[in-house]
ZAPAKE-487968 format. One record per residue (C-alpha): residue number from 1; residue in one letter; x, y, z. Coordinates in steps of 0.02 Angstrom, whole numbers, plus 32768, in hexadecimal, padded with zeros to 4 digits. Layout:
<recs>
REC seq type    u    v    w
REC NUM    A    X    Y    Z
...
</recs>
This chain:
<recs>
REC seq type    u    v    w
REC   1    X 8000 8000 8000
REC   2    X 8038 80A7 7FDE
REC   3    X 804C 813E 8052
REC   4    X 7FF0 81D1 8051
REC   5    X 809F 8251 802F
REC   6    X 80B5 81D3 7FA5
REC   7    X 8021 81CF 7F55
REC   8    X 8004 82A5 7F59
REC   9    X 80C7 82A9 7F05
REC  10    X 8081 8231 7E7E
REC  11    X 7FE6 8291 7E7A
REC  12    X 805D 8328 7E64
REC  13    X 80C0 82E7 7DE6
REC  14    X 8038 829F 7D72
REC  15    X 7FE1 836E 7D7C
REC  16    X 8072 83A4 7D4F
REC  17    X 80A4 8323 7CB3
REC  18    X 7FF1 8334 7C8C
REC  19    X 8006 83F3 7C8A
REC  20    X 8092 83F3 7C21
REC  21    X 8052 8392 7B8D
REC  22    X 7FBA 8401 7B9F
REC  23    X 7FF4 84AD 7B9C
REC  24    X 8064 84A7 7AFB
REC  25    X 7FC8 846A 7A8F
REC  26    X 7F45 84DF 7AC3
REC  27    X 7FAF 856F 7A9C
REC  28    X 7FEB 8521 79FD
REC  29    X 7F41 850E 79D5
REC  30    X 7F02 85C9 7A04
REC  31    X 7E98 8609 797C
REC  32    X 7EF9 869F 791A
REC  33    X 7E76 874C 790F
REC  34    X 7E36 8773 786B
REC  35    X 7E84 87D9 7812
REC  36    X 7E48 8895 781B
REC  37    X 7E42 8927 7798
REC  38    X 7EAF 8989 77F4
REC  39    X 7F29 891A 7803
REC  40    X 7F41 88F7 7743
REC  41    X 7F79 8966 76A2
REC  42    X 7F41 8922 75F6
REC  43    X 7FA5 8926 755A
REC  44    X 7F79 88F1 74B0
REC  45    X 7FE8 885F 7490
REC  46    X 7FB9 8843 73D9
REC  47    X 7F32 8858 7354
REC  48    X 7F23 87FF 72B0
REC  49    X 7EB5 880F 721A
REC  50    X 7EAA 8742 71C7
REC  51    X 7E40 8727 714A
REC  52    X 7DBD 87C1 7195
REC  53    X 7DC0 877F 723E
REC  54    X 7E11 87F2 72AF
REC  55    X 7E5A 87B2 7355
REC  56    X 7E8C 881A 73ED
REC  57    X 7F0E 87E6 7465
REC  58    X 7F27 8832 751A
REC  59    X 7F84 8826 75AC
REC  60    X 7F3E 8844 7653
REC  61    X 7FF9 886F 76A6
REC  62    X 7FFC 8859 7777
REC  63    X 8027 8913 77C2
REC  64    X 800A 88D1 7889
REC  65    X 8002 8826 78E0
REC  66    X 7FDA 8779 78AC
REC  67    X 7F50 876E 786E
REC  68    X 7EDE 86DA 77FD
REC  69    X 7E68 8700 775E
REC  70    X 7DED 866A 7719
REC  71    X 7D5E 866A 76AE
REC  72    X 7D34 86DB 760E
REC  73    X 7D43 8785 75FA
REC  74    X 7CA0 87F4 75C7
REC  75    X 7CC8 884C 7530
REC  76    X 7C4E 88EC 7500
REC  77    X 7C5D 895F 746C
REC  78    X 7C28 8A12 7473
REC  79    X 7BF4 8A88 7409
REC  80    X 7C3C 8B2D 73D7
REC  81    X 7BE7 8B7D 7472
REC  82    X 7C22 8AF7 74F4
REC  83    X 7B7F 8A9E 74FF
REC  84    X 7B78 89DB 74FF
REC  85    X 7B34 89A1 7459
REC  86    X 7AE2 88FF 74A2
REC  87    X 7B1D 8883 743F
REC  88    X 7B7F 87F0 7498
REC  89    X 7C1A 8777 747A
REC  90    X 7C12 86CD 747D
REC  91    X 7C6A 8682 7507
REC  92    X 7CFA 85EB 7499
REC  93    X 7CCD 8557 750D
REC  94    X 7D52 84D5 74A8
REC  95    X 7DE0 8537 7510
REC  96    X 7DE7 850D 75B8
REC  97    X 7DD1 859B 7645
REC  98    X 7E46 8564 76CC
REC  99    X 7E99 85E4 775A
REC 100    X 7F16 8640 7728
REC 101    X 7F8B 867C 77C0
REC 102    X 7FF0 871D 77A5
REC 103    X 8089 8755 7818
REC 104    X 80C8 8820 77F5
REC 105    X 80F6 8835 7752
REC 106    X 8099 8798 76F7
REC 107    X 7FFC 87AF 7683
REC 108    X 7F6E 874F 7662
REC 109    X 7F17 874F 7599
REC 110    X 7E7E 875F 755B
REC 111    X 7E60 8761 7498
REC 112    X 7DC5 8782 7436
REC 113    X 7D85 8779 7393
REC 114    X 7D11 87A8 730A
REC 115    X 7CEE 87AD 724A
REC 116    X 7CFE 8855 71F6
REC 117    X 7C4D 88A0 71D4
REC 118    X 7C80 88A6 7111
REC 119    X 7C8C 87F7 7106
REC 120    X 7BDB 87C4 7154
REC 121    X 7B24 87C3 70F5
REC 122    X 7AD5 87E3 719C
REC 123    X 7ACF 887D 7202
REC 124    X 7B85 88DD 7235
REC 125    X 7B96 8969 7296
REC 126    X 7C32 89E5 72C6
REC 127    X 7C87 89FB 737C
REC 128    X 7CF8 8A6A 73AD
REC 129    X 7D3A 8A1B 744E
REC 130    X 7D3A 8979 74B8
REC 131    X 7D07 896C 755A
REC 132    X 7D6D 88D4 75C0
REC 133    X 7D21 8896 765B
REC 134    X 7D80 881F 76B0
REC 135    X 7D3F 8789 7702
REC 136    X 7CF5 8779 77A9
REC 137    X 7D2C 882B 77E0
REC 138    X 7CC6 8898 7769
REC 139    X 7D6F 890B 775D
REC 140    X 7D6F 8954 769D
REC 141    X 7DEA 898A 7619
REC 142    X 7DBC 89F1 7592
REC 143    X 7E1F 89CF 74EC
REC 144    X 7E30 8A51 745D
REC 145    X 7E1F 89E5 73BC
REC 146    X 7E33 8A8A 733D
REC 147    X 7F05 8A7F 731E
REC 148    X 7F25 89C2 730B
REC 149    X 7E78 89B2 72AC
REC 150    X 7EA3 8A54 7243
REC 151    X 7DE7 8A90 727D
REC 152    X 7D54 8A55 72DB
REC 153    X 7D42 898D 72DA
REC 154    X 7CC8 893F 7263
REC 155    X 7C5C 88A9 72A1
REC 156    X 7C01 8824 726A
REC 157    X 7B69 8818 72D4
REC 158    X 7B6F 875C 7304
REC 159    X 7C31 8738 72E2
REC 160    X 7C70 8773 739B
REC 161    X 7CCA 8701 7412
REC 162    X 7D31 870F 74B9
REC 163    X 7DA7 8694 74ED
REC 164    X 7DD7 866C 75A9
REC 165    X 7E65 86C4 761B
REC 166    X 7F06 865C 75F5
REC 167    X 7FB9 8668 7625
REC 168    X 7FFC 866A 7560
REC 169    X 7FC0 86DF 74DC
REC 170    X 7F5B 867C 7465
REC 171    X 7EA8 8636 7485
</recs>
């Protein structure tokens, strides 16, 4: 039979091993905040014009802490006065919309896409800039389209698409 000092140092011992395996994975496992608006710059990475598609490329660049981005981006054109022209883009399911963890200094992407409004039968319309609202947060970037483009962006009614936040350029 054990003692009772014998048993409380056991009892003391197995806390603390118990502790120790613990501790390490619960703070390994600590959620990272979501990324806020503040906290990030945006830069037009690229833009290309194939075959009357045009695809945007940005970065979402880390200014503050760690911080984690997941999901799809709402993209909204506006008009020449600023107003929302309600016409939305189709989230591009085939690409999977995992978390993507930024330190200081790394960027998360998000492209989209649509078909220039000469090349479709249906209805087009014009924009003048692109409003960016990032997932989960609600924080938004406002991109000028008129230099790269060479004027306000053309667009095929039913052609847009957003892909999910990734860690590469590219969707």
């Amino acid at each position: 039979m054990m003692s009772w000092g014998r048993r409380a140092g056991l009892l003391v011992v197995t806390c603390l091993c118990a502790a120790a395996l613990v501790l390490p994975a619960s703070r390994a496992g600590a959620a990272v905040p979501t990324c806020e608006g503040s906290q990030l710059s945006m830069r037009v990475v690229s833009f290309e014009d194939a075959s009357g598609y045009r695809l945007w490329q940005l970065a979402f660049k880390d200014l503050g802490g760690a911080c984690s981005l997941q999901g799809f981006s709402r993209v909204q054109l506006l008009d020449q006065d600023g107003h929302r022209i309600r016409v939305g883009f189709r989230r591009e399911t085939g690409f999977p919309a995992s978390v993507v963890t930024l330190e200081p200094g790394q960027s998360a992407f998000v492209a989209f896409t649509y078909l220039d409004g000469r090349l479709c039968a249906t209805s087009s319309f014009y924009a003048y800039r692109v409003r960016i609202v990032l997932p989960e947060t609600g924080g938004a970037f406002v991109l000028d389209p008129m230099s790269k483009n060479g004027g306000p962006i053309f667009v095929c009614a039913k052609s847009k698409r957003v892909y999910p936040v990734t860690s590469k350029p590219g969707p």
